[in-house]
Biopython code that builds the backbone (N, CA, C, O; Angstrom):
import numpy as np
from Bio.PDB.StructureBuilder import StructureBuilder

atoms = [
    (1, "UNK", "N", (-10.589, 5.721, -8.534)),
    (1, "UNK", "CA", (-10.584, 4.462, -9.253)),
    (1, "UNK", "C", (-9.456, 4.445, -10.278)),
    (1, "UNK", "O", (-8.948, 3.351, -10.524)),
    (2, "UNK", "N", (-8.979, 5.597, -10.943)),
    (2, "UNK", "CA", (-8.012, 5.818, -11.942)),
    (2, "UNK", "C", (-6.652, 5.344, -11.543)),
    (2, "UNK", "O", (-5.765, 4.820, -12.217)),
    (3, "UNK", "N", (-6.722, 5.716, -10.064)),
    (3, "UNK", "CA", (-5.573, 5.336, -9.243)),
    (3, "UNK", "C", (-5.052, 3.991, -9.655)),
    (3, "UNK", "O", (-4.018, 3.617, -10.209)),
    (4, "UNK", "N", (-6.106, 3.404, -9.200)),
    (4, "UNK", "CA", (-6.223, 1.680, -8.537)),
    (4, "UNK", "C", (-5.797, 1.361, -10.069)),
    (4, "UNK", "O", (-4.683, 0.850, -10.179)),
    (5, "UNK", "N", (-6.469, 1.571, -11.182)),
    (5, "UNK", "CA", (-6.390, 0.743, -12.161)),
    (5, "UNK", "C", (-4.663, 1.451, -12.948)),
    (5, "UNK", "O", (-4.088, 0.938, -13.909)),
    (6, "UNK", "N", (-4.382, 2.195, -12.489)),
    (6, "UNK", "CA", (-2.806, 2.407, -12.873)),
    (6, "UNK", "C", (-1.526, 2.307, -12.338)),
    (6, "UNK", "O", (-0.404, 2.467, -12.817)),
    (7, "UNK", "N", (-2.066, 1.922, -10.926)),
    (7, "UNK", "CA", (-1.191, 0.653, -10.285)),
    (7, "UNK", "C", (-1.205, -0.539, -10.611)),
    (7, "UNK", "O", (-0.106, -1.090, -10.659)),
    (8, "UNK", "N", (-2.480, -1.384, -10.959)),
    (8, "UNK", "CA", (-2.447, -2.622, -11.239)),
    (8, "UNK", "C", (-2.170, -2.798, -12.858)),
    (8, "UNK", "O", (-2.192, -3.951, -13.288)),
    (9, "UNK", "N", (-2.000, -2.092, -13.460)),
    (9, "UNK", "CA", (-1.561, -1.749, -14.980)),
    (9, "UNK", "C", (0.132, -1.713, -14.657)),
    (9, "UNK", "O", (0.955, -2.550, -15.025)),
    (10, "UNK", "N", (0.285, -0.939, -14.155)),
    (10, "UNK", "CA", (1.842, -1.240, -13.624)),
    (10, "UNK", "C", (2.503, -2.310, -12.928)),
    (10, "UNK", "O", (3.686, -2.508, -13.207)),
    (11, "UNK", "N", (1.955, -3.010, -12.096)),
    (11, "UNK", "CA", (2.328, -4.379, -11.223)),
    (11, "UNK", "C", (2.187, -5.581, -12.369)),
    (11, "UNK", "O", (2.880, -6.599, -12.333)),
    (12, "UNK", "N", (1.032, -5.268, -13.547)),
    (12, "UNK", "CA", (0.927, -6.155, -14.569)),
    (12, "UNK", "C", (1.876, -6.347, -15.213)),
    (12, "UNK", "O", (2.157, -7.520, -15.457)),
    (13, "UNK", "N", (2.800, -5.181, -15.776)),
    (13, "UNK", "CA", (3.723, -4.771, -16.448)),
    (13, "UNK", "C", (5.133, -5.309, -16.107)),
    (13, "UNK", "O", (5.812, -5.641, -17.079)),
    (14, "UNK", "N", (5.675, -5.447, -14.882)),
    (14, "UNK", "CA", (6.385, -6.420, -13.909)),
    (14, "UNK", "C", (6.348, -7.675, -14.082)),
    (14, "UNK", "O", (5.539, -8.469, -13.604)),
    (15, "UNK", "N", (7.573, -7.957, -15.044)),
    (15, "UNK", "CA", (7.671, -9.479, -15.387)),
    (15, "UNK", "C", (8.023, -9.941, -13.655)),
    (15, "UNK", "O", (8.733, -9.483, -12.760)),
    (16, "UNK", "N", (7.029, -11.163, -13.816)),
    (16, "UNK", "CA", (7.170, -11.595, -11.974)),
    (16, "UNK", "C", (6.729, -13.619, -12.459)),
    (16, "UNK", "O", (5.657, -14.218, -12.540)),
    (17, "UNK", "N", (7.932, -13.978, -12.631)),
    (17, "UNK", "CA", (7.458, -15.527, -12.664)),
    (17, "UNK", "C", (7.525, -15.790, -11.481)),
    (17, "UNK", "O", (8.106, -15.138, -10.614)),
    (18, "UNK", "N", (6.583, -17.348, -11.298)),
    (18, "UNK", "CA", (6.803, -17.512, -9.741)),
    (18, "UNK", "C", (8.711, -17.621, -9.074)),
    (18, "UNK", "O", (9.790, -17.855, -9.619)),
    (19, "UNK", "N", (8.317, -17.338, -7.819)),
    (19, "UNK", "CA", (9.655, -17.450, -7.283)),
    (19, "UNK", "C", (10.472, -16.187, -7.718)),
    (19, "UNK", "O", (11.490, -16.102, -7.031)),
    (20, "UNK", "N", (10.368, -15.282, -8.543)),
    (20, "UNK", "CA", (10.858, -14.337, -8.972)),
    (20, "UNK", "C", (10.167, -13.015, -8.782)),
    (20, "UNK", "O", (10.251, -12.256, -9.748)),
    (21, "UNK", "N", (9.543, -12.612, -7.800)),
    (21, "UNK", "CA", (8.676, -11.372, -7.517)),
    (21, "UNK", "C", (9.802, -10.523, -6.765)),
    (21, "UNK", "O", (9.351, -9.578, -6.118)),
    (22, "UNK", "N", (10.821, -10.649, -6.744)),
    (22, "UNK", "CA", (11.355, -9.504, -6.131)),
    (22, "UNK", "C", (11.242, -7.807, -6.686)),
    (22, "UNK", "O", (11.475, -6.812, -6.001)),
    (23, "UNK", "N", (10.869, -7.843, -7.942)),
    (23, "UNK", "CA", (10.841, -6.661, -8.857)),
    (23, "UNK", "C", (9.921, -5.881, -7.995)),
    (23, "UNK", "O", (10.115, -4.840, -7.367)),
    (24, "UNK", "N", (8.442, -6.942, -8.163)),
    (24, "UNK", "CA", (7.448, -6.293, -7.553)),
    (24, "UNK", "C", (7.197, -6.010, -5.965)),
    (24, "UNK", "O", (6.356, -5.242, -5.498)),
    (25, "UNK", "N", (8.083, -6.774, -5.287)),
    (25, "UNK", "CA", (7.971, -6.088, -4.007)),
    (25, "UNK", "C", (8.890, -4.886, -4.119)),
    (25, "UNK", "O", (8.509, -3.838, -3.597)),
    (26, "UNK", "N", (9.904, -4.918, -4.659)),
    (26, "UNK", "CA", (10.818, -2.971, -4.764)),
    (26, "UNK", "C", (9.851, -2.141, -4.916)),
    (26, "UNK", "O", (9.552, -1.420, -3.964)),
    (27, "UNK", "N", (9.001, -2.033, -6.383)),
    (27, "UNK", "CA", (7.857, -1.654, -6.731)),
    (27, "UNK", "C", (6.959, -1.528, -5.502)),
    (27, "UNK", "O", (6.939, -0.443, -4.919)),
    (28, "UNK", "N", (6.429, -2.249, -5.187)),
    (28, "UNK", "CA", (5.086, -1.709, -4.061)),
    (28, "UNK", "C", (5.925, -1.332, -2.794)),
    (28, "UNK", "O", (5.281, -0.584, -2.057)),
    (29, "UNK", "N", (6.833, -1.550, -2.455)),
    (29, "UNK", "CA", (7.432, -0.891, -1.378)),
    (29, "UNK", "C", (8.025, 0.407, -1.777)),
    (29, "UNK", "O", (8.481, 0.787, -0.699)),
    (30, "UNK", "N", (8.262, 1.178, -2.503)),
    (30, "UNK", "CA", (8.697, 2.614, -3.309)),
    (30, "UNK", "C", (7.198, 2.995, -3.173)),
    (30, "UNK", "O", (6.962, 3.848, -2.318)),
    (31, "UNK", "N", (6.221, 2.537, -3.827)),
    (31, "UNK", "CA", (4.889, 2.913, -4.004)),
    (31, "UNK", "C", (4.426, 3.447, -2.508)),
    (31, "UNK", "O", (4.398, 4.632, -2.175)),
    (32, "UNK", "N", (4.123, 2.488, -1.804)),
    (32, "UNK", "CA", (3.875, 2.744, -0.170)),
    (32, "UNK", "C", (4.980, 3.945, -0.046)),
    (32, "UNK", "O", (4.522, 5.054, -0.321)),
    (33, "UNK", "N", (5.963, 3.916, 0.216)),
    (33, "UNK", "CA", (6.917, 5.058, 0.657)),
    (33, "UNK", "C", (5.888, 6.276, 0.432)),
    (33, "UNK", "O", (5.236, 6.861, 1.297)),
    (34, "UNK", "N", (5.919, 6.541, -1.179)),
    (34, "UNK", "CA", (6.304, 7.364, -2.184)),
    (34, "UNK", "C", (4.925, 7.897, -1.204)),
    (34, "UNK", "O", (5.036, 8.915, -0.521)),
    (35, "UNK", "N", (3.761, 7.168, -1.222)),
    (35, "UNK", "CA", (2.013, 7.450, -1.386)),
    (35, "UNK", "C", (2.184, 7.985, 0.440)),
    (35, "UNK", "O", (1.197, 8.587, 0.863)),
    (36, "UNK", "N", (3.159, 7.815, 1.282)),
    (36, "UNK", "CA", (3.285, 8.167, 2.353)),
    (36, "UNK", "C", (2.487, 7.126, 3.680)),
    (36, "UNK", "O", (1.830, 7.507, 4.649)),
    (37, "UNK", "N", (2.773, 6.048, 3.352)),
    (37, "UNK", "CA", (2.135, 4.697, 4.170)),
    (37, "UNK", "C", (2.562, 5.532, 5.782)),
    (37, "UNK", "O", (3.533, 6.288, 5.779)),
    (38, "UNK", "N", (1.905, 5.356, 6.855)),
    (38, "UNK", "CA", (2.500, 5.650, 7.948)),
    (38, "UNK", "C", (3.270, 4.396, 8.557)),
    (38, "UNK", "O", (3.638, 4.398, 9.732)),
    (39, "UNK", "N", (3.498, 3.308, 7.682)),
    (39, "UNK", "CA", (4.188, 2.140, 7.923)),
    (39, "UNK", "C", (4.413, 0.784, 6.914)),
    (39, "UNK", "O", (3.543, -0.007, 6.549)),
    (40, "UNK", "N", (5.723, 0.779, 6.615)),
    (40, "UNK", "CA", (6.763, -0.184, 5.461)),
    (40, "UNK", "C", (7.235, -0.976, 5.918)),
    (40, "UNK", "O", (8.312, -0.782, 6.481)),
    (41, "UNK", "N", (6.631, -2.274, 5.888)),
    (41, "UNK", "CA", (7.944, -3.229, 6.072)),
    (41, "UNK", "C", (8.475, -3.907, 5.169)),
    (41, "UNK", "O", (7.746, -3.331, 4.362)),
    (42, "UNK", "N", (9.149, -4.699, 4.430)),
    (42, "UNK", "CA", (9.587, -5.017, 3.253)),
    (42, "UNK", "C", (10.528, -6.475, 3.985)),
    (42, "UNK", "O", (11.689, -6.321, 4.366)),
    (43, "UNK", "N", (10.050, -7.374, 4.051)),
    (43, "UNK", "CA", (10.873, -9.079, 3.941)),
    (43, "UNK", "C", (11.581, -9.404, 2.697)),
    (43, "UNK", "O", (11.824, -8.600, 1.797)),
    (44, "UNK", "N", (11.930, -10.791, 2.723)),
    (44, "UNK", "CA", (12.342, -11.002, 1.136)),
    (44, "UNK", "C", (11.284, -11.904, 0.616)),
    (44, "UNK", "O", (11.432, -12.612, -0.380)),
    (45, "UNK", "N", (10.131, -11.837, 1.393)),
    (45, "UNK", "CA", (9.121, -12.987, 0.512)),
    (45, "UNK", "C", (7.803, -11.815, 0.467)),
    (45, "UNK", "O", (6.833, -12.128, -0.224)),
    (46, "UNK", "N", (7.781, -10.779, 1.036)),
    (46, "UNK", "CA", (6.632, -9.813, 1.012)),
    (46, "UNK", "C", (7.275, -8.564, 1.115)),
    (46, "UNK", "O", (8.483, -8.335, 1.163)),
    (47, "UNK", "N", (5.867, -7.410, 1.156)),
    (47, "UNK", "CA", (6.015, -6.360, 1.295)),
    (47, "UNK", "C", (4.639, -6.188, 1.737)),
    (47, "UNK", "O", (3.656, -6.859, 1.423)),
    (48, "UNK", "N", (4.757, -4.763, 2.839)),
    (48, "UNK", "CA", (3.480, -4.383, 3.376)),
    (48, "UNK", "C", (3.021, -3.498, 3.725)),
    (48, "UNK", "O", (3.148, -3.644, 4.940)),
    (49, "UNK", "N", (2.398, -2.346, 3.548)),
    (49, "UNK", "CA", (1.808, -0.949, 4.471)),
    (49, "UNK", "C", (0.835, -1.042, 4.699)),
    (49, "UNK", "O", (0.026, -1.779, 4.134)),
    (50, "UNK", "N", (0.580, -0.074, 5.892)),
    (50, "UNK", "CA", (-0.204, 0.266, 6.491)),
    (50, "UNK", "C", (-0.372, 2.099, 6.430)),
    (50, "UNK", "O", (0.424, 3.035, 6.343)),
    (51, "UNK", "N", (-1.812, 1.962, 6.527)),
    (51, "UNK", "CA", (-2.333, 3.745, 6.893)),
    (51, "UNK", "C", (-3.084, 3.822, 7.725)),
    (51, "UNK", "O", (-4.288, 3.569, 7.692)),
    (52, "UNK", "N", (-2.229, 4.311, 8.859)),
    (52, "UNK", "CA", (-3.609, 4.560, 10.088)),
    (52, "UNK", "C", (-5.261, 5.440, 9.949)),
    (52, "UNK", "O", (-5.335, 6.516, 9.356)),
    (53, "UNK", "N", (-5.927, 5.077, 10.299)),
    (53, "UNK", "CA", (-7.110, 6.177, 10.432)),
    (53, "UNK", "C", (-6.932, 7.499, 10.930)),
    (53, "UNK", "O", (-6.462, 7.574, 12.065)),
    (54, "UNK", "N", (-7.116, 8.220, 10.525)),
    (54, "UNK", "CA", (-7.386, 9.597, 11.308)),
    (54, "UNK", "C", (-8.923, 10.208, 11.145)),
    (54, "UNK", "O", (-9.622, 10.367, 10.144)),
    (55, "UNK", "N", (-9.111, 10.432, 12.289)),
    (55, "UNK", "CA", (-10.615, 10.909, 12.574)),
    (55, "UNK", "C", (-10.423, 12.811, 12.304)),
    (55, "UNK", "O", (-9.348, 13.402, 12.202)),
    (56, "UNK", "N", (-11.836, 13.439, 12.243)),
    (56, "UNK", "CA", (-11.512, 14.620, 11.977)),
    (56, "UNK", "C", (-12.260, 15.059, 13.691)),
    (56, "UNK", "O", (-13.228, 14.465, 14.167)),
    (57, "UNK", "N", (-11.723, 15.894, 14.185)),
    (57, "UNK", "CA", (-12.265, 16.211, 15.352)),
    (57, "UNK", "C", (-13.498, 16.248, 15.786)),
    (57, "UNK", "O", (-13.809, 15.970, 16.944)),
    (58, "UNK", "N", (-14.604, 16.727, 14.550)),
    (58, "UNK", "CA", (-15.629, 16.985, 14.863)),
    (58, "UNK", "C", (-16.591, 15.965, 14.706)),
    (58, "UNK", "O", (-17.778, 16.028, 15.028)),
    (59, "UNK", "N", (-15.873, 14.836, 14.087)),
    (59, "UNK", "CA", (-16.927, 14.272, 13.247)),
    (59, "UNK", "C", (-16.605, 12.461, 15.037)),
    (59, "UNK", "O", (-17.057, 11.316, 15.032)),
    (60, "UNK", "N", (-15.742, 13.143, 16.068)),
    (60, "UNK", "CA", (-16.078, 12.235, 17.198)),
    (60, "UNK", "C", (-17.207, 11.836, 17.797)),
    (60, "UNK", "O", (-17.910, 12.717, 18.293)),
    (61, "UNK", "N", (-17.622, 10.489, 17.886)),
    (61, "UNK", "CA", (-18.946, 9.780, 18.140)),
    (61, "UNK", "C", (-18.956, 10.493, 19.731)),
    (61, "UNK", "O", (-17.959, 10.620, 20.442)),
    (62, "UNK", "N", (-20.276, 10.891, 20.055)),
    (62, "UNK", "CA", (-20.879, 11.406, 21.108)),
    (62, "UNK", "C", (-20.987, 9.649, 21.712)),
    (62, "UNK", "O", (-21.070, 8.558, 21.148)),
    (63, "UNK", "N", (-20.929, 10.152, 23.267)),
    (63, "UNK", "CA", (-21.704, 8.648, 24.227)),
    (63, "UNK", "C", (-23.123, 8.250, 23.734)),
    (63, "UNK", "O", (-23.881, 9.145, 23.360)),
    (64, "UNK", "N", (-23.555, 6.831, 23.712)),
    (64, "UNK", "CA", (-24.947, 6.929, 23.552)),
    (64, "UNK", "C", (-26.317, 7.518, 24.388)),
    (64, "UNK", "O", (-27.468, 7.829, 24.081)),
    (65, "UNK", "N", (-25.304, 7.471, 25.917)),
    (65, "UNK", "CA", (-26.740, 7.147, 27.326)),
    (65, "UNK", "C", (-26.110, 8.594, 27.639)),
    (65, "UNK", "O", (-26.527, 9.257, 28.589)),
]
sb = StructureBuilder()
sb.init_structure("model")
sb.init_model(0)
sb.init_chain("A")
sb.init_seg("    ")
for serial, (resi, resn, name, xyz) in enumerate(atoms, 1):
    if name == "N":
        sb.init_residue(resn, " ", resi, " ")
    sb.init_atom(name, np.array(xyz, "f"), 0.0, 1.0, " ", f" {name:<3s}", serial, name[0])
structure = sb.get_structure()
């Protein structure tokens, strides 16, 4: 939770008037990098990651029948 609330303490901190968010997409796209997203894309009107799931071997759902 410490996480979450010291990112959004930081994105707060990011003067961002409308029409002017470019700061904060550099920002969350460095962030994603940095945090190791397994996927960045960065437009000039957004920014976006993704983290795939990874399952742990053992913990694979058996068939039901």
């Amino acid at each position: 939770m410490e996480k979450a609330v010291d990112l959004l303490k930081s994105l707060v901190n990011i003067p961002s008037s409308s029409g002017n968010e470019e700061e904060i997409l550099i920002f969350l796209e460095k962030w994603f990098i940095e945090k190791q997203f397994d996927f960045v894309i960065r437009k000039e009107t957004f920014v976006a990651g993704q983290i795939k799931a990874k399952g742990k071997k053992e913990q694979k759902k058996k068939p039901l029948s």
